[in-house]
N, C-alpha and C positions, 0 to 999 in steps of 0.2 A: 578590492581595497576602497575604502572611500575615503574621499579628499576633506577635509575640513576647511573653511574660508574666514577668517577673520574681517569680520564687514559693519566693524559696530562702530569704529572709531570717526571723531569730529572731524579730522581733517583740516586744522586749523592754517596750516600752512597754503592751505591752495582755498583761504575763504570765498575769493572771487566767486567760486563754486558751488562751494559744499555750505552756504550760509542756504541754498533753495533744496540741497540733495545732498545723500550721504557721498563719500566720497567715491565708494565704490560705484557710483552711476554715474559718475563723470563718463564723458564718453568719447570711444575712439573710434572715429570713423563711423561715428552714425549709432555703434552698441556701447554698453556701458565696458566700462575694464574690467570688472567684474565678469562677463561674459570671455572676453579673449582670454583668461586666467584658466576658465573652465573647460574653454575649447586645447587651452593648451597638455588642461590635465587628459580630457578624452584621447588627443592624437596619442598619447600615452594608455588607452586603454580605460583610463578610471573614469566611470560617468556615473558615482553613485557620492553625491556630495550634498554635503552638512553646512551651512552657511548661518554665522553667528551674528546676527543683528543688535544694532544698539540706536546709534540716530538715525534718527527719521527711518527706522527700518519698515515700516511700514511701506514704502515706497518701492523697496525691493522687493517685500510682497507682493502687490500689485503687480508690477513689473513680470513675474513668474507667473501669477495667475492667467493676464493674460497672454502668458508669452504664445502658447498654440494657436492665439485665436490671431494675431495678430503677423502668425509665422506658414499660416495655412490661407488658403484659397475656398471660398464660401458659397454655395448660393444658401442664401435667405428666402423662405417662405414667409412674407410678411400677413399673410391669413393667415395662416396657421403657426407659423412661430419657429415654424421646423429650421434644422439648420443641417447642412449635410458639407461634409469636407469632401472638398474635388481634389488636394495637394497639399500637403501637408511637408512644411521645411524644419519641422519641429527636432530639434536632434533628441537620438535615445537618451536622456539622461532621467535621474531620479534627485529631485532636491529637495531638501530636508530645509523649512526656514527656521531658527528657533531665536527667540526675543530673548537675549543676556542680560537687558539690562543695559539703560541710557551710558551709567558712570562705571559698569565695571571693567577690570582692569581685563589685559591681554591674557594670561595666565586663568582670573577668574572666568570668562568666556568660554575655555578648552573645557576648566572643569567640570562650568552649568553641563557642555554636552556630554558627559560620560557615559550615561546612560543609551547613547545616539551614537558615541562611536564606539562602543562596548568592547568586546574581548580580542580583537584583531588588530595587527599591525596597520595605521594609519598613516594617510600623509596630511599638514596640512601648512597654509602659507596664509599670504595678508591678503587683503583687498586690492593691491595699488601697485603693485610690479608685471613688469613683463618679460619674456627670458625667450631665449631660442634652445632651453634646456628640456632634452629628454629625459624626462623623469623616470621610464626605467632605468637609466643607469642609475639613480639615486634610491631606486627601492634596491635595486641586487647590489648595491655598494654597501646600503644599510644591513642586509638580511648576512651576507659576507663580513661586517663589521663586529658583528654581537654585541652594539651598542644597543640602550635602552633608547637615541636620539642620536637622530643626524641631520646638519644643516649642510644647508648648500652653500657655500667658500664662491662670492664674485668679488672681483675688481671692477668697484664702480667709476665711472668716465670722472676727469677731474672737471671743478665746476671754472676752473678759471685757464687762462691758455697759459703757456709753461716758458718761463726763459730760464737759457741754460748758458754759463757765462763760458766760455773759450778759453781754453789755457788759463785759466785762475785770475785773469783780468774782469777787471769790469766796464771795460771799454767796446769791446766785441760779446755779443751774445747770438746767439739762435733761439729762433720761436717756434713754438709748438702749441697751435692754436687748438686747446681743449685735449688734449691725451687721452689716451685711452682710460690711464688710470698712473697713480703712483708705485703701484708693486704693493698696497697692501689691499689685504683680504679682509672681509665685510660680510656679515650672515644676510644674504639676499636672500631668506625665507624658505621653503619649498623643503619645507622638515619632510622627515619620518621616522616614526618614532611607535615602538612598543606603547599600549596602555599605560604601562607602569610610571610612565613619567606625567601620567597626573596625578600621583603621590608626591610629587615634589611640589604641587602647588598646595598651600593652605586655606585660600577661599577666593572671594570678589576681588578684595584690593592687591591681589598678586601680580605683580609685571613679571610674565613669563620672561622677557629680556636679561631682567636683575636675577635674583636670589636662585630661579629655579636652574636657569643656564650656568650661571656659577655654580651650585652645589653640582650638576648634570658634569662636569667640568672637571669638579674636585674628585668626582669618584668615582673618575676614569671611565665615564657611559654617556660621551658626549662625542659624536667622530664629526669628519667635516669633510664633503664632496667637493673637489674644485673644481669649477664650472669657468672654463676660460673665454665663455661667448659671450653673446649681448647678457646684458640684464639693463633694466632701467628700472626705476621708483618714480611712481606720480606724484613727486611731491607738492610741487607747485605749478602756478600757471603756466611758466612756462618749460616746463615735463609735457604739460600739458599737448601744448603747441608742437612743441618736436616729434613727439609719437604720433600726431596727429598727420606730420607734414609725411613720416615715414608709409602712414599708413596709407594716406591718399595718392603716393608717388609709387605705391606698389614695392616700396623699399624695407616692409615693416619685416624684420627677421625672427619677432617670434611669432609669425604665422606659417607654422612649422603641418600646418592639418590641411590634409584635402578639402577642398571645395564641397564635396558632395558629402564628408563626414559630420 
């Protein structure tokens, strides 16, 4: 199965950032989030991903070209130019980079790659989340669904701490600094979905989000996995900072893959 990655979009919310690099190369713990995404899809088995570029994707290019040389151990023949790998930390994967197009929409990106994810059930998700979700249970939930599309159902952390008033007074309350979430459910990305569902798209200015997810909706070939663990969204700086602080305290729970994979 190969993962598709939506990795075109400006990222205007966390500009602190993505005004030098796209968003997906913000970086956690030293690699961009784009990478923890694809290691998440591997611990899952899938290492054969399609990555849909828009701004500044260039830089994600680069970023993969040299990823081997920069992931391996060298000696260099400077007469002769020779170059010979002694260790190599490069994981199995196979990645597909393809240029969408600076402005187009979410929707239009899936469709530019049709040709690239051609006739088999895919999965694919955004540049900028993190999850401690195993995505086989989302491919046999799908393949058991007979849906054309399925999203993953989280409860995102609420952004502000919670009071909760006591007996109906408003005099006494209790606090709950940041909640896990409200009790409602949020498409935290990490589709999969049949081909068929880019018929539902019409061209570049489609927002997969709007028109294609509601019509997917209306007729009944749209199902939803509930993922009751971590999820988080890089939205801003500071997304930014907290994945960061998870990662370096060795607290980060979607690092769900071996060490050595």
């Amino acid at each position: 199965m190969k993962a598709v990655i939506l990795a075109g979009g400006r990222g205007t919310r966390i500009s602190e950032e993505s005004e030098s690099r796209p968003k997906p190369m913000v970086e956690i713990g030293g690699k961009p989030i784009l990478w923890h995404i694809m290691k998440i899809y591997a611990a899952a088995g899938v290492t054969d991903f399609v990555v849909l570029l828009g701004y500044k994707g260039y830089m994600i290019k680069e970023y993969f070209a040299n990823y081997f040389l920069h992931s391996s151990d060298l000696t260099i023949n400077l007469a002769t130019d020779a170059v010979q790998t002694l260790e190599s930390k490069t994981e199995p994967w196979t990645v597909t980079l393809l240029d969408t197009g600076a402005d187009t929409m979410t929707g239009g990106r899936l469709l530019r790659a049709k040709k690239h994810i051609g006739d088999d059930t895919f999965s694919f998700t955004y540049g900028d989340g993190v999850t401690d979700l195993d995505v086989r249970k989302v491919i046999d939930f799908h393949r058991s669904s007979g849906s054309i599309a399925t999203v993953t159902a989280v409860q995102p952390p609420a952004r502000y701490g919670k009071l909760q008033f006591d007996d109906g007074g408003v005099d006494k309350v209790s606090f709950l600094e940041k909640p896990t979430g409200d009790g409602g459910w949020v498409s935290g990305g990490f589709f999969v979905a049949s081909p068929s569902l880019l018929d539902y798209i019409e061209g570049d200015d489609t927002v997969f989000e709007q028109a294609p997810l509601q019509r997917l909706a209306a007729d009944g070939e749209l199902s939803a996995y509930q993922h009751d663990g971590f999820w988080r969204g890089m939205d801003t700086l500071w997304d930014k900072i907290y994945l960061n602080e998870l990662w370096e305290n060795d607290k980060a729970p979607w690092k769900i893959w071996d060490e050595a994979a």
